[in-house]
C-alpha positions as CSV (number, residue, x, y, z in Angstrom):
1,X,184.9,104.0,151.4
2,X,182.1,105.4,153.3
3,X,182.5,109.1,154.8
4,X,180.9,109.2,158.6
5,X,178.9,112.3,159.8
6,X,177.0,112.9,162.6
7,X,173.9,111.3,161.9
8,X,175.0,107.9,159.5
9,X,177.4,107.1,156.6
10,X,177.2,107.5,153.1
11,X,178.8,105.0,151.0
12,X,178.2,101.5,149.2
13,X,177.8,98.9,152.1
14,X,179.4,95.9,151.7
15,X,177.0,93.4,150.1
16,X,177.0,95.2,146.8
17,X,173.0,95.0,146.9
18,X,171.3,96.6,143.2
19,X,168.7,99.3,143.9
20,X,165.8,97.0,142.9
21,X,167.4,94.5,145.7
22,X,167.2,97.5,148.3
23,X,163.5,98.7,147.1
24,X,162.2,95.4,147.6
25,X,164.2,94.3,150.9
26,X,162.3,98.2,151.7
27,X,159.3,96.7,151.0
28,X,159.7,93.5,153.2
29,X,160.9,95.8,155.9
30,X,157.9,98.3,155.5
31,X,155.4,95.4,155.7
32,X,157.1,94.2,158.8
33,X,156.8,97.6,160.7
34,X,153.1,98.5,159.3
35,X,152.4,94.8,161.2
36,X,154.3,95.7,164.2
37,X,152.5,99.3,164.0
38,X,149.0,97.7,163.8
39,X,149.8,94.9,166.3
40,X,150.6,98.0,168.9
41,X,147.3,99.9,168.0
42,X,145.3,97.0,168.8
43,X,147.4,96.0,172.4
44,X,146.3,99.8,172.8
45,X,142.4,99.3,171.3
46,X,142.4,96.0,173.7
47,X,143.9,97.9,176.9
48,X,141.5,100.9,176.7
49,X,139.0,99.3,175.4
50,X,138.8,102.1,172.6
51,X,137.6,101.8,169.5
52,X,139.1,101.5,166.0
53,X,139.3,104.7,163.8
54,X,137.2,105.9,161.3
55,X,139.9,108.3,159.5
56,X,141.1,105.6,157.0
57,X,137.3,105.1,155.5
58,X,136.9,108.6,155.1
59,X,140.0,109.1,153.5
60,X,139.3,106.0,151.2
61,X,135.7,108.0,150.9
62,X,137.1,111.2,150.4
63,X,140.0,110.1,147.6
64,X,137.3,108.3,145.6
65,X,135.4,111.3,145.9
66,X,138.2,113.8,144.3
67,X,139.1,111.3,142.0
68,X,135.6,110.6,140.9
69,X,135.8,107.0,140.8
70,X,133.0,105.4,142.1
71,X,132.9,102.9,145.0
72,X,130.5,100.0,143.7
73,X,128.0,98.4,145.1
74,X,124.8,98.5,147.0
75,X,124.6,100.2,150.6
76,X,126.4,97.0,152.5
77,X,128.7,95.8,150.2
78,X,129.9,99.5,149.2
79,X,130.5,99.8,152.9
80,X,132.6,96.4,153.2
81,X,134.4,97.4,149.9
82,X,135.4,101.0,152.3
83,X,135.9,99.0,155.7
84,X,138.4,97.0,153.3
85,X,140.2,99.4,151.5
86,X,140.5,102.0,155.0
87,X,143.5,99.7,156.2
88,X,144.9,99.2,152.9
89,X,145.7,102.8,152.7
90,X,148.0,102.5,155.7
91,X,150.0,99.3,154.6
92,X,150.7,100.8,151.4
93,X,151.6,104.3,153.2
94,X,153.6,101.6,155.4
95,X,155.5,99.3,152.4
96,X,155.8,102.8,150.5
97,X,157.7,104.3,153.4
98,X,159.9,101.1,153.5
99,X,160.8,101.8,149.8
100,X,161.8,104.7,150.0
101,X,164.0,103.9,152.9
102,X,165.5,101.1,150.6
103,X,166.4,103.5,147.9
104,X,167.6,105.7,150.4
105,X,170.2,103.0,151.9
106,X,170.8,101.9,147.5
107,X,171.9,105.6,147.5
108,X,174.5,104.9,150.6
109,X,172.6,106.7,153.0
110,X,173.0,104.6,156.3
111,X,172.1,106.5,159.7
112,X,172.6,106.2,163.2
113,X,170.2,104.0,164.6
114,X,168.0,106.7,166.7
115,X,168.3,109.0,163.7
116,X,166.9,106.4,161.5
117,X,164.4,105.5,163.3
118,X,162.8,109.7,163.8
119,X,163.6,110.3,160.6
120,X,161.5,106.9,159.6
121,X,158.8,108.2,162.4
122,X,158.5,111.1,160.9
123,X,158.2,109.7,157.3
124,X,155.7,107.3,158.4
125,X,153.4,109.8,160.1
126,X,153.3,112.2,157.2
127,X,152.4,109.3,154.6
128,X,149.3,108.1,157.1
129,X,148.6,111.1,158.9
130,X,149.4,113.6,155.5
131,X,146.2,113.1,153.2
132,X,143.8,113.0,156.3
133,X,145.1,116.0,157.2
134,X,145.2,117.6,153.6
135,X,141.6,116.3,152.9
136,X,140.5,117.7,156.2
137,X,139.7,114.3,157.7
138,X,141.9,115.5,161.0
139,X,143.7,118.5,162.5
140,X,146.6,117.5,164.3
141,X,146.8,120.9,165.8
142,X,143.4,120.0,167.7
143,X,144.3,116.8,169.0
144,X,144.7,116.0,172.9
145,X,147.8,114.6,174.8
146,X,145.8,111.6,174.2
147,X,145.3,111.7,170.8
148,X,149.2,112.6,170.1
149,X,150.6,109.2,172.5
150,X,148.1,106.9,170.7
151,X,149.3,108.1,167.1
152,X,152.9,108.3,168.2
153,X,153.5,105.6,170.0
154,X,152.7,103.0,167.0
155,X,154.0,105.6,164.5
156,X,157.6,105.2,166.7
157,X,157.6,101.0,166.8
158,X,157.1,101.2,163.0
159,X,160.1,103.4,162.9
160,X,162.1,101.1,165.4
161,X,161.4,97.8,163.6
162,X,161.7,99.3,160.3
163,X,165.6,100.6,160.7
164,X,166.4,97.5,163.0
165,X,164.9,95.4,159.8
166,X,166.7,97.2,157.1
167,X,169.9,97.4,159.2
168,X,169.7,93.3,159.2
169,X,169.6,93.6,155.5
170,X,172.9,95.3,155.1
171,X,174.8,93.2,157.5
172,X,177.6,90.8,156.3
């Protein structure tokens, strides 16, 4: 029997899904936002005419860096290899956000629909935005309105599609 509060329900759903089975349908979800997310970033890139970030490269930079594990490669290809891995970084922040969703909803979490999707938001934009920020890549504090709507806005789809997708998942 699952107990209602305010925000969701906690309790088994009723497809009896293992935790693995919820990690991984996390995963498929997660992969589904992070494309939604980057399909809305470049709408946004294509309307403004702005261009792409830099802040995933330097954090790719930066993490080998502290790690000391060496990019290889000459000049060019070193740079590809960064280019590559930049965007990597946020579809594993994305799938890794959708797993823990998954093991969230395998514990018998299941929320409200806008308080799933904030709470995802929010989730989301400390996994991308959180090491750039701790690494001293970005500031959030000195970004513009700008800035804020063009990191939100994505940030708030992946959240959207993300509970709408895991929500599917745990229907009968």
């Amino acid at each position: 029997m699952a107990k209602k509060t305010a925000v969701g329900t906690i309790g088994k759903g009723k497809r009896g899904i293992s935790t693995a089975g919820w990690a991984l349908r996390g995963a498929a979800a997660g992969a589904a936002a992070s494309t939604a997310l980057n399909a809305v970033t470049y709408v946004d890139m294509a309307v403004r005419g702005r261009g792409s970030s830099s802040t995933p490269e330097q954090t790719v930079e930066a993490l080998a860096g502290k790690a000391h594990v060496p990019i290889p490669g000459d000049d060019e290809t070193r740079q590809n290899r960064v280019q590559g891995l930049g965007p990597l970084t946020g579809l594993v922040a994305g799938v890794g956000v959708g797993v823990v969703v998954g093991l969230v909803r395998a514990a018998g979490y299941r929320s409200r629909p806008a308080v799933g999707t904030l709470l995802t938001t929010a989730g989301i934009l400390v996994a991308a935005n959180g090491p750039m920020t701790a690494l001293g890549i970005t500031d959030p504090r000195t970004w513009s309105r700008t800035d804020w709507i063009s990191d939100l806005v994505p940030h708030l789809v992946y959240g959207a599609v993300l509970k709408k997708t895991m929500d599917a998942f745990d229907r009968p």
